[in-house]
C-alpha positions in Angstrom: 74.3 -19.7 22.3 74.9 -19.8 18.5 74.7 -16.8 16.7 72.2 -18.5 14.4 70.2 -19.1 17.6 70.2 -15.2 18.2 69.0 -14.6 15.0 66.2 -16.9 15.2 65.4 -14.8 18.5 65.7 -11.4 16.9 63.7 -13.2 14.0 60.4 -14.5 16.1 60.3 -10.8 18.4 60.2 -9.1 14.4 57.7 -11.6 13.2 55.6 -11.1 16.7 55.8 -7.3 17.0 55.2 -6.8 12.8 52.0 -9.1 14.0 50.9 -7.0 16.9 51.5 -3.9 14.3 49.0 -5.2 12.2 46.3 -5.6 14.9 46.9 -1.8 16.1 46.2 -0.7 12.7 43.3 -2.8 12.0 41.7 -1.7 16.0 42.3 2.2 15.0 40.8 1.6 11.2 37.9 -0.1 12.9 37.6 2.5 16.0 34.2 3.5 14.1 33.1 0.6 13.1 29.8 -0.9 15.3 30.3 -3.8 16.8 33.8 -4.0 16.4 35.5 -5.0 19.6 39.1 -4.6 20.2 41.2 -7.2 19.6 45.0 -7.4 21.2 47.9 -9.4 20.3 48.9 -12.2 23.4 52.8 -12.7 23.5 54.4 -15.8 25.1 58.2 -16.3 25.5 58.6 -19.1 23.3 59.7 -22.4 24.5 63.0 -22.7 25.3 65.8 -25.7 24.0 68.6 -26.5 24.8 72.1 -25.9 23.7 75.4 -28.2 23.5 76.5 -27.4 26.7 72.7 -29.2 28.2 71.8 -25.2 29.2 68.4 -24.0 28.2 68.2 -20.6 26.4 65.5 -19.1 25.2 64.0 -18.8 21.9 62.9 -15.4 21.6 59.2 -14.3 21.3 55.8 -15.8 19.4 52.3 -14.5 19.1 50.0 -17.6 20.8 46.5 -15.7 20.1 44.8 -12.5 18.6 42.4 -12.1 21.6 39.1 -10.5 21.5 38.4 -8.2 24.3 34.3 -9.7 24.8 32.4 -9.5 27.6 29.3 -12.2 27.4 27.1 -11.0 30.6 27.5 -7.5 28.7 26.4 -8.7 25.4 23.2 -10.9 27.2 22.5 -7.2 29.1 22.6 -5.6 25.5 20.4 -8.0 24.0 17.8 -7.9 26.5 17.5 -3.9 26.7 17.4 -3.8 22.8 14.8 -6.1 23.0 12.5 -3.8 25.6 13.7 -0.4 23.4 12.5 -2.1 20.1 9.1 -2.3 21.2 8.7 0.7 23.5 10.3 2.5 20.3 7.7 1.8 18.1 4.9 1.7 20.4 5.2 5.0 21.2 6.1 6.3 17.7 2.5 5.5 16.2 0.9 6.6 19.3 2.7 10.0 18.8 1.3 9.4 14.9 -2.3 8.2 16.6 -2.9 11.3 19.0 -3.1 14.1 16.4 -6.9 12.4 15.8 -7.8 13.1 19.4 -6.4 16.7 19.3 -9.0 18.7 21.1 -7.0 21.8 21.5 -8.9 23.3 18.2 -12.6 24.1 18.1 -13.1 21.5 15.6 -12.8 18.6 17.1 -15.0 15.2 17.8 -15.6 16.7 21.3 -16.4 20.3 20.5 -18.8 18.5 17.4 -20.5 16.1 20.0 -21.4 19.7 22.3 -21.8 21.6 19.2 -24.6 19.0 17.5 -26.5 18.8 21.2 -26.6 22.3 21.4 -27.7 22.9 18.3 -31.0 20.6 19.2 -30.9 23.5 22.6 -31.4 26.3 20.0 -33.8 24.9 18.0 -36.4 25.1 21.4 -36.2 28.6 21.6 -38.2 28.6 17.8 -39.0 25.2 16.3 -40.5 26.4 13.4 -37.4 28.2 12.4 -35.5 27.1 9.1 -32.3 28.5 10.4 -32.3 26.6 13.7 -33.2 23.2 11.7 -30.5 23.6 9.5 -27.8 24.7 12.1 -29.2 21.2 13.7 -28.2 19.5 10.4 -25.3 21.0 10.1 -24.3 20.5 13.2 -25.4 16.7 12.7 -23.3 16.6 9.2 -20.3 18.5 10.8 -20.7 15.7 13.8 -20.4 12.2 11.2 -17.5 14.2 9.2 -15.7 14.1 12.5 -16.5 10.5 13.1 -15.3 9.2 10.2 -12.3 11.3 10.4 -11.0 10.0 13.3 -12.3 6.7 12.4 -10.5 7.2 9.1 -7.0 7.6 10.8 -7.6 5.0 13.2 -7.9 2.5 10.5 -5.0 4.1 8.5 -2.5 3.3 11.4 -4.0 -0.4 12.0 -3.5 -0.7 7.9 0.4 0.7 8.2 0.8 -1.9 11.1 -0.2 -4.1 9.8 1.7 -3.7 6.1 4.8 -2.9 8.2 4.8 -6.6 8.7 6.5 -7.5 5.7 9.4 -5.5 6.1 9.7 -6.2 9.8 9.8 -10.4 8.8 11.9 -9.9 5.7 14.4 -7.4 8.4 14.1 -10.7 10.6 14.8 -13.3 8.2 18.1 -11.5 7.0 19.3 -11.1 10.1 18.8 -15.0 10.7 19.7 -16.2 7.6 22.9 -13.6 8.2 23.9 -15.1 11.6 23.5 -18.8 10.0 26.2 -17.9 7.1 28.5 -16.2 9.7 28.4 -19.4 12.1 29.6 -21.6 8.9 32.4 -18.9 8.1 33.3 -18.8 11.9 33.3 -22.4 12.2 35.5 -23.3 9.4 38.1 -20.7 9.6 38.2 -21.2 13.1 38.5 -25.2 12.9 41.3 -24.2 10.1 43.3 -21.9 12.9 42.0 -18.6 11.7 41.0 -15.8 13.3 37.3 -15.2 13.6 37.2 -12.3 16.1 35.8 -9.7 13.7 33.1 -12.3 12.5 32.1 -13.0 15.7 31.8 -9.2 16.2 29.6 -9.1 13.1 27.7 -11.8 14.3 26.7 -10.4 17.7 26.1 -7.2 16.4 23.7 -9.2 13.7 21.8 -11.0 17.2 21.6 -7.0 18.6 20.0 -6.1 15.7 17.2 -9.1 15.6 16.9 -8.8 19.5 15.3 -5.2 18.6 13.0 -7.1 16.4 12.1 -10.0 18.8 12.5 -11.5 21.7 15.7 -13.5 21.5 17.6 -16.2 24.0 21.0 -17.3 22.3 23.8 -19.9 23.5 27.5 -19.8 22.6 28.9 -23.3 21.3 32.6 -24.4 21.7 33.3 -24.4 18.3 32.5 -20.8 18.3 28.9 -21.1 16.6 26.1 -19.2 18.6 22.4 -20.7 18.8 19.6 -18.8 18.6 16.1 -19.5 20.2 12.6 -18.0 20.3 12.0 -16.2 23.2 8.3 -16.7 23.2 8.3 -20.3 23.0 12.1 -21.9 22.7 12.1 -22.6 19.2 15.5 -23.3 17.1 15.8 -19.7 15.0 19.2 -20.8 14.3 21.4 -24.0 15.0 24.9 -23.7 13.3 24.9 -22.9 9.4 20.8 -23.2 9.5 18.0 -20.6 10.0 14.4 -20.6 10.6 12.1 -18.1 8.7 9.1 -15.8 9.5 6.3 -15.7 7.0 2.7 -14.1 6.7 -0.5 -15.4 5.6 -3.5 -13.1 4.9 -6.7 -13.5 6.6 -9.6 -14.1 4.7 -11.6 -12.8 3.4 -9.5 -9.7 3.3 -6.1 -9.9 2.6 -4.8 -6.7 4.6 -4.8 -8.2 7.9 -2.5 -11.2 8.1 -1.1 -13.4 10.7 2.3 -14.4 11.7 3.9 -18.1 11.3 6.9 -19.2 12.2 9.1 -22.2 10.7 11.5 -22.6 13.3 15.0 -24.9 12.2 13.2 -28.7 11.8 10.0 -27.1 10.3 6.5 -27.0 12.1 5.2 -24.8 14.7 3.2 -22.3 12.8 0.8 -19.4 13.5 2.8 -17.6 16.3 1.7 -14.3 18.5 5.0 -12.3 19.2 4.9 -9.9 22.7 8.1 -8.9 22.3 10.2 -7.0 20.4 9.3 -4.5 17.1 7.1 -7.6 16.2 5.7 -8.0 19.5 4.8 -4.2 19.1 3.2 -3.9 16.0 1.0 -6.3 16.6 -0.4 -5.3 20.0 -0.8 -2.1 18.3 -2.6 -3.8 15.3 -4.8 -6.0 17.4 -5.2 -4.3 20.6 -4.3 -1.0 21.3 -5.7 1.5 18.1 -8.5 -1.7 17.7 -9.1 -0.5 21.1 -9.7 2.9 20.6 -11.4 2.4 17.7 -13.8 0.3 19.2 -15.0 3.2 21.3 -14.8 5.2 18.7 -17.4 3.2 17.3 -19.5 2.5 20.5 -19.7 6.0 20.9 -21.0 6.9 17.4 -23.4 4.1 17.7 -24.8 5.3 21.3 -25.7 8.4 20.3 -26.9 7.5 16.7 -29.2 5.3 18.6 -30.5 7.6 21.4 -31.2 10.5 18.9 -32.9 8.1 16.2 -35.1 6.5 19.0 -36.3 9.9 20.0 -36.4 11.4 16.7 -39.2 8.0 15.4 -41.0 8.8 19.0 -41.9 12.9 17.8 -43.6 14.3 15.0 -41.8 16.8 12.5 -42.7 20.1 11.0 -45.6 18.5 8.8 -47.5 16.9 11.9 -45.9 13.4 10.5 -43.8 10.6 12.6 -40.1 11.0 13.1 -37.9 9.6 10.8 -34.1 8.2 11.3 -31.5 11.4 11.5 -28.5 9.0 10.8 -27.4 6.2 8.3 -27.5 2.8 9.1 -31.0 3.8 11.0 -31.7 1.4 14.4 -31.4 -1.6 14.4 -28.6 -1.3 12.5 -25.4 -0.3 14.5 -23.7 2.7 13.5 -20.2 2.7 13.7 -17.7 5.6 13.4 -16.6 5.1 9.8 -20.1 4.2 8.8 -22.3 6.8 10.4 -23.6 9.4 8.0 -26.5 12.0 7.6 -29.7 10.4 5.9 -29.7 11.6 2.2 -33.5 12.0 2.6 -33.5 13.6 5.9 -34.9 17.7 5.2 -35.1 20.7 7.8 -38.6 19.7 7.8 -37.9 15.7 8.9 -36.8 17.0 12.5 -38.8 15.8 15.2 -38.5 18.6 17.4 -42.5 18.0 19.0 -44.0 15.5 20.7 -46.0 13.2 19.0 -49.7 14.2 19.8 -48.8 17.4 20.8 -51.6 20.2 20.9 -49.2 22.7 20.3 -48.4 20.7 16.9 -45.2 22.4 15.1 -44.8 25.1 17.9 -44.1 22.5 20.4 -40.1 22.0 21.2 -40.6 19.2 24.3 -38.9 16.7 21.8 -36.1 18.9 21.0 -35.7 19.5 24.6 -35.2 16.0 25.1 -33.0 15.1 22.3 -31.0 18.1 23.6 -31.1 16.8 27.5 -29.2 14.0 25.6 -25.9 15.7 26.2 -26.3 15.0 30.0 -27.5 11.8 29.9 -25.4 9.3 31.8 -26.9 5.6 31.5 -26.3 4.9 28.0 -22.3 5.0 28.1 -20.2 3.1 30.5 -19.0 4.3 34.1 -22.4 7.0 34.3 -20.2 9.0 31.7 -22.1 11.6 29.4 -21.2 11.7 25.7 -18.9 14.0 26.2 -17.4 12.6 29.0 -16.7 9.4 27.7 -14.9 11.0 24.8 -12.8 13.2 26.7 -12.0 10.0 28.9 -10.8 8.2 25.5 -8.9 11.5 24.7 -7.3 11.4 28.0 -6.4 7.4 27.8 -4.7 8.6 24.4 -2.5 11.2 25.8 -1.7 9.0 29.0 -0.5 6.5 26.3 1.6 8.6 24.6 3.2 10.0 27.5 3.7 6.4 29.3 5.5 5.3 25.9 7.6 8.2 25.8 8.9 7.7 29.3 9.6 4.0 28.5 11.7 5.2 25.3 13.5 7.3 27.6 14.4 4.8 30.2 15.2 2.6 27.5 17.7 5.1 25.5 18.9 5.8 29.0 19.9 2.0 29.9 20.7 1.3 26.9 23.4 4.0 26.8 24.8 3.1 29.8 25.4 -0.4 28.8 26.7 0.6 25.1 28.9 3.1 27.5 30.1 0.3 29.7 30.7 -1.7 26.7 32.8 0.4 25.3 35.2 1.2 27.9 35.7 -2.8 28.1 35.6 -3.6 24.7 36.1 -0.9 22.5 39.1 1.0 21.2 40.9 3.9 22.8 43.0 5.9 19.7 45.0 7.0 22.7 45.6 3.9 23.9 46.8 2.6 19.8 48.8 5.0 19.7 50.8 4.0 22.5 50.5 0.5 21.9 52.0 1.2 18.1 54.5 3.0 19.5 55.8 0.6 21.8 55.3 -2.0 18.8 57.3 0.0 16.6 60.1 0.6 18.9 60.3 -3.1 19.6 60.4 -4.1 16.0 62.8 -1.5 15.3 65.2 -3.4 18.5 64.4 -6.8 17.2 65.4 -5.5 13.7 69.0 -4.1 15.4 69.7 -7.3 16.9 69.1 -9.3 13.4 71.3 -6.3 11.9 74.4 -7.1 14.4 74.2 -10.5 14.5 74.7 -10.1 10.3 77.5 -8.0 10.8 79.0 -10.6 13.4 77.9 -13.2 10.9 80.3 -11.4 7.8 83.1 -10.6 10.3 83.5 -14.6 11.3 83.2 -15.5 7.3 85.7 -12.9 6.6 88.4 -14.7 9.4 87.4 -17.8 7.8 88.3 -16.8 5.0 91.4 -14.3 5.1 94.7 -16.1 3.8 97.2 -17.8 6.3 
């Protein structure tokens, strides 16, 4: 062997271990950094030749690949779980926003107005005539609608925020698309050039985490190192190579705070879509289903009563001997609803029907009153044979069910999701222990291949200097 061939040996192990240096440093700069997966340098003997005597010898050392340490049924896992934790997530954070309406641990709640308004009409029995018992029973009836529309007030605040929270969510989505699209054009390229992609790639899957929170996500990796993206809900392109599909909103008329979601999937068409999955899939079950729902009894339960009082209220006769008029705004046949439902301007101490029409006792008579009041356990007008009260408490109950069930899906979530982030991490992610080593061993290499190019110099100038010594 020549001693130019050793130097070409000592050369190659310099050049490889300088390179496997370089991608120590760059796993402990990055040991930090999310998504970042570890990447190692893959030395190969290089290939050997052969001398003038027809011997092979070998020609040192190269660097065949920077190699990513990936594992794809991990990744799939990841996405998956991010996808169930992004809508458990925000489920549960506006129920926890929601449930402070239904809080009947005070005295001043909806419930504790419903009792307090029925047994107002009790009290009023004992002396119909009295002005203090008709006003506690329209104070109790003004202090019962202020409740209504409170609640009903924050119910339709939350539907409002989740449904404005729709245009950040789609514009969130749309980066992240349009993001993976540019990064499969840079990965494509430099990898067709002979580059190395790996911490693109990382950028990129940590880019299809991110939307998998957002929506339901199925994705495919390509051999030239692209990665497809499909809608879960229906299969649709969301990204093929360098192009993205997009997300928009339209508003519904004739208001424009309610809008629904479209989606223009790579190709065009499609349309109006309905997410389930996913922060989308979230918000808008919460939007369209789950506060709709509660408000909806909400309003049946405003309504009910509205209805049963005002019927019985037009079927007495008030102070002055006269008919009963409506105690609540709308008045029957109009439905009241909980953010509608208000005290009758008009309606005076004197207006309540607390006898019965035709009565001989006239104003001292309190049957009607008694009625009104019996309201309280009445149980055919609300659903399941549930009192007022009852059905209230029931919707107070669902609430706090809700929120609990949400919060134990969070938890199950964060708990999955930490052991897959956990697991990995021990395959993919870097050890500073292990760099350490690793640049260690590197370093003491390169410092060995550097010795060998340093003797085979001096052993180099010591045959020129025998060349070239007189005779």
């Amino acid at each position: 062997m020549s001693l130019n061939s050793v130097m070409q040996i000592g050369s190659s192990a310099a050049s490889a271990y300088q390179t496997a240096i370089n991608v120590t440093s760059e796993n402990i700069s990055n040991v930090n950094t999310p998504g970042y997966s570890r990447q190692t340098a893959v030395l190969e003997t290089a290939p050997q030749s052969a001398n003038s005597g027809g011997l092979f010898s070998g020609n040192g050392v190269s660097v065949v690949s920077i190699q990513r340490s990936y594992d794809a049924v991990l990744q799939k896992e990841l996405v998956n779980a991010q996808t169930s934790q992004g809508y458990d997530t925000t489920q549960s954070t506006a129920l926890q926003t929601i449930q402070p309406a239904f809080n009947e641990v005070s005295t001043d709640g909806l419930g504790a107005a419903i009792d307090s308004f029925f047994n107002s009409w009790q009290d009023l029995t004992s002396d119909p005539t009295s002005t203090a018992e008709r006003q506690g029973v329209l104070t109790s009836a003004q202090n019962l609608v202020d409740n209504f529309n409170s609640v009903s007030t924050n119910l339709s605040s939350a539907i409002t925020s989740q449904n404005t929270s729709l245009v950040t969510l789609t514009g969130n989505i749309n980066q992240n698309l349009t993001s993976i699209a540019q990064l499969n054009s840079q990965i494509k390229v430099i990898g067709a050039a002979g580059g190395n992609t790996n911490e693109l790639k990382d950028q990129r899957d940590q880019a299809i985490q991110n939307l998998s929170q957002q929506i339901g996500v199925t994705y495919t990796e390509n051999s030239d190192g692209t990665t497809d993206v499909n809608y879960a809900d229906n299969g649709a392109a969301l990204v093929t190579g360098s192009k993205a599909g997009s997300f928009s909103l339209t508003p519904v008329p004739p208001s424009s705070s309610n809008y629904t979601v479209n989606l223009t999937p790579v190709g065009g068409a499609i349309g109006v879509v309905s997410p389930t999955s996913g922060t989308l899939g979230a918000t808008l079950n919460l939007r369209d289903t789950v506060i709709t729902g509660y408000q909806s009894q909400v309003d049946a339960l405003a309504s009910k009563i509205a209805t049963a009082v005002d019927n019985l209220q037009k079927s007495g006769s008030d102070l002055n001997g006269n008919a009963g008029s409506a105690l609540f705004n709308p008045a029957p046949p109009a439905t009241a609803t909980g953010a509608t439902i208000a005290v009758n301007p008009l309606f005076t101490t004197s207006n309540i029907a607390a006898a019965a029409k035709g009565s001989p006792s006239g104003s001292a008579d309190s049957s009607n009153a008694l009625t009104i009041a019996d309201l309280a356990n009445d149980t055919t007008t609300m659903p399941g044979g549930q009192t007022f009260s009852n059905y209230y408490n029931s919707l107070v109950a669902q609430v706090g069910q809700d929120v609990k069930t949400s919060g134990n899906k969070v938890t199950q979530d964060q708990t999955y999701t930490n052991q897959l982030s956990t697991l990995q991490q021990s395959n993919s992610g870097v050890s500073l222990d292990e760099e350490l080593v690793n640049l260690t061993k590197y370093q003491q290499s390169y410092q060995a291949s550097a010795k060998v190019i340093s003797t085979v110099t001096s052993m180099m100038d010591c045959v020129l200097n025998l060349i070239g010594a007189p005779t």
